[in-house]
C-alpha positions as CSV (number, residue, x, y, z in Angstrom):
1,X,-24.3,-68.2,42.9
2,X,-25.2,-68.0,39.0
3,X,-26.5,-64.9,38.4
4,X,-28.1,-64.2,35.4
5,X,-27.0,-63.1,32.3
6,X,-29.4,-60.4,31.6
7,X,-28.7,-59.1,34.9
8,X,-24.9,-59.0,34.5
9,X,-24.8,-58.1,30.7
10,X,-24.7,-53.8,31.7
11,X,-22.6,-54.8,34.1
12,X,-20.2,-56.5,31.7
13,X,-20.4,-54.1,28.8
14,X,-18.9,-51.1,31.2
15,X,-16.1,-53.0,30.5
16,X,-16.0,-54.3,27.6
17,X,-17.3,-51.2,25.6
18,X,-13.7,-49.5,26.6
19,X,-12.1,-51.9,25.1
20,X,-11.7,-55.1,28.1
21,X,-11.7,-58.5,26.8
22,X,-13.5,-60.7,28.8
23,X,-11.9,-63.9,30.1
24,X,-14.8,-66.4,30.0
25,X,-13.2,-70.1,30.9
26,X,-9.9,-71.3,32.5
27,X,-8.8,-72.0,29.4
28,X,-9.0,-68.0,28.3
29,X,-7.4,-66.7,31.3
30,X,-4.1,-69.7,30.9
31,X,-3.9,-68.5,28.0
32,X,-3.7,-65.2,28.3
33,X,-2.5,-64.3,31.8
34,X,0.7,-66.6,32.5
35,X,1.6,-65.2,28.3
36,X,1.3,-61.7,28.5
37,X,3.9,-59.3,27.5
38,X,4.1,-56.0,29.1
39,X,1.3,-55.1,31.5
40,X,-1.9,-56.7,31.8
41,X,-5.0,-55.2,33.8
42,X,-7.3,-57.9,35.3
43,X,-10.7,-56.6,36.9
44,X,-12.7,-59.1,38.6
45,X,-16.4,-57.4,38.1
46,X,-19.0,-58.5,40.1
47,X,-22.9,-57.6,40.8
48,X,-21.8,-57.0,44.3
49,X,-23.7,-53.4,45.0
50,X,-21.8,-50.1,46.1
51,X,-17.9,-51.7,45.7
52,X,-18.8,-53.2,41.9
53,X,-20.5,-49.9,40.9
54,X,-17.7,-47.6,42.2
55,X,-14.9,-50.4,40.4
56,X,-16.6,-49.7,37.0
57,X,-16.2,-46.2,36.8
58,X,-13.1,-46.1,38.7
59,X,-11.1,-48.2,36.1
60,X,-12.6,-45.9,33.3
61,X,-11.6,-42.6,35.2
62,X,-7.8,-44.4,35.5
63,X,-7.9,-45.4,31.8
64,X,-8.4,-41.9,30.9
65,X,-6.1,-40.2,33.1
66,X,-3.4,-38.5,31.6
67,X,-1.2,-42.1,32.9
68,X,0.7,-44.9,31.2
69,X,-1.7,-47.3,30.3
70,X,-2.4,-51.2,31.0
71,X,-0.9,-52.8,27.3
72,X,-3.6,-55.4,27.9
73,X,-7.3,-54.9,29.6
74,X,-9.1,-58.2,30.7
75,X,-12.0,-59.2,33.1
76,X,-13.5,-61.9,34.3
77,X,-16.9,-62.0,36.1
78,X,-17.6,-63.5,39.1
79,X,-20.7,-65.4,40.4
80,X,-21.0,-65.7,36.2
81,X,-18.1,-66.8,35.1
82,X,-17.2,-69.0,38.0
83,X,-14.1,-71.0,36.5
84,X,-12.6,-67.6,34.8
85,X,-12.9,-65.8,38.2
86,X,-11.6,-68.6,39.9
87,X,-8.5,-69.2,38.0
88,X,-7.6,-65.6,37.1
89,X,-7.4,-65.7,41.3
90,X,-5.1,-68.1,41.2
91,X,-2.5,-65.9,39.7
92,X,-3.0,-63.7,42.4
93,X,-0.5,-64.9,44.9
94,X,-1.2,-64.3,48.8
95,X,-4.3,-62.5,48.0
96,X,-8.1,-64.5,49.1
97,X,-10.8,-64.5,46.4
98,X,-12.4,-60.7,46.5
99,X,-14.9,-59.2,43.9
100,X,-14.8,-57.3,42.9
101,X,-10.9,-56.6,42.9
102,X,-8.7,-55.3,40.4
103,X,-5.1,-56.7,39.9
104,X,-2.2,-55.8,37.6
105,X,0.3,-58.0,36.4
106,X,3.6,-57.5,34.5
107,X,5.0,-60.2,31.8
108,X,2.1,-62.6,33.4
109,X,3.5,-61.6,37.6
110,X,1.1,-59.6,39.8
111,X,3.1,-56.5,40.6
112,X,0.0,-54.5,42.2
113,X,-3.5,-55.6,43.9
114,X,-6.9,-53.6,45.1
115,X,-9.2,-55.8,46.9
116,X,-12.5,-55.1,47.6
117,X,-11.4,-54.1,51.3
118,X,-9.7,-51.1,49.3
119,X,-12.9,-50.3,47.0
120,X,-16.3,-50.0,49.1
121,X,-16.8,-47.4,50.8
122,X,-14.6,-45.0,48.9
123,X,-15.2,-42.9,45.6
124,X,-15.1,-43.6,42.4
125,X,-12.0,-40.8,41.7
126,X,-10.2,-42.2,45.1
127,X,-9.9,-45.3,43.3
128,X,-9.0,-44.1,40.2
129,X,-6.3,-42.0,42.0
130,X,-5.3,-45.2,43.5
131,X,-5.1,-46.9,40.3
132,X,-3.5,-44.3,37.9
133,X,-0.9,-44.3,40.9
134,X,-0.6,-48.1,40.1
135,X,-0.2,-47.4,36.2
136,X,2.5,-45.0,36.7
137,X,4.7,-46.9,38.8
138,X,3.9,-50.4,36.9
139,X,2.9,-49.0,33.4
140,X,5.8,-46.9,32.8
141,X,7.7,-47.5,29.6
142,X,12.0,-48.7,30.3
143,X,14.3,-46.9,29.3
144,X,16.2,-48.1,26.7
C-alpha cells in the first residue's frame, strides 16, 4: 500500500531532521549499503501506529546517549518507498520483511537486528536502552 506523501512527510523528517539520509530507490541503498565503511544505521520507518511512533523517538534517545555512534544514519520508508524498503531487506539476512525495524550493519554486514516483534509494545527509552546497547558493542572504535 502507497501511502501518501503528505501523510508520511512528519513521519520522515523525525529522521531526517537528525541528520538520516533517506534511501529512496534500489539504486540508493546498493549504493550505499553493500559500500559502507564503518557502521551504518538502517531504520525502516513506517506509518504503522504505536511500533513506528515509539521507533522514532527511540533512535533519537539512542543517538543522544552518551554511546559510540552509527558513522552513517540511513532510512528507508516502507509502504512509500517500496523498492528502497524492499532491497535495504535484502541485506538483512535470515530476518522477514518488518516495519518498522531497525538494523545495523558493519563495513556493509548486518552485525545487530530489532524487528518490530522487539518494538511494539515497549517504550520508547526500552528501545533506546536496547539500541545504545547495540551501538556500544557494534559502534565501538578498534584499538589500534
Amino acid at each position: 500500500m502507497m501511502y501518501d506523501e503528505r501523510l508520511v512527510a512528519p513521519m520522515r523528517e523525525d529522521l531526517t531532521r537528525i541528520g538520516f539520509t533517506e534511501l529512496r530507490s534500489a539504486q540508493a541503498v546498493d549504493e550505499t549499503l553493500p559500500n559502507s565503511t564503518g557502521t551504518t544505521l538502517v531504520v525502516v520507518n513506517s506509518v504503522c501506529g504505536c511500533s513506528a511512533r515509539m521507533a522514532r523517538p527511540a533512535v533519537r534517545m539512542a543517538l543522544e546517549a552518551n554511546v559510540p555512534r552509527p558513522d552513517h544514519l540511513t532510512t528507508v520508508f516502507a509502504g512509500q518507498d517500496t523498492e528502497a524498503a524492499a532491497r535495504a531487506r535484502s541485506y538483512f539476512t535470515g530476518y522477514p520483511p518488518s516495519s518498522p525495524s531497525i538494523a545495523l550493519l558493519k563495513h556493509g554486514k548486518l552485525v545487530y537486528m530489532m524487528e518490530r516483534w522487539q518494538i511494539e509494545s515497549r517504550s520508547a527509552d526500552a528501545i533506546a536502552a536496547d539500541l545504545a546497547a547495540a551501538f556500544q558493542t557494534h559502534c565501538a572504535a578498534s584499538p589500534a
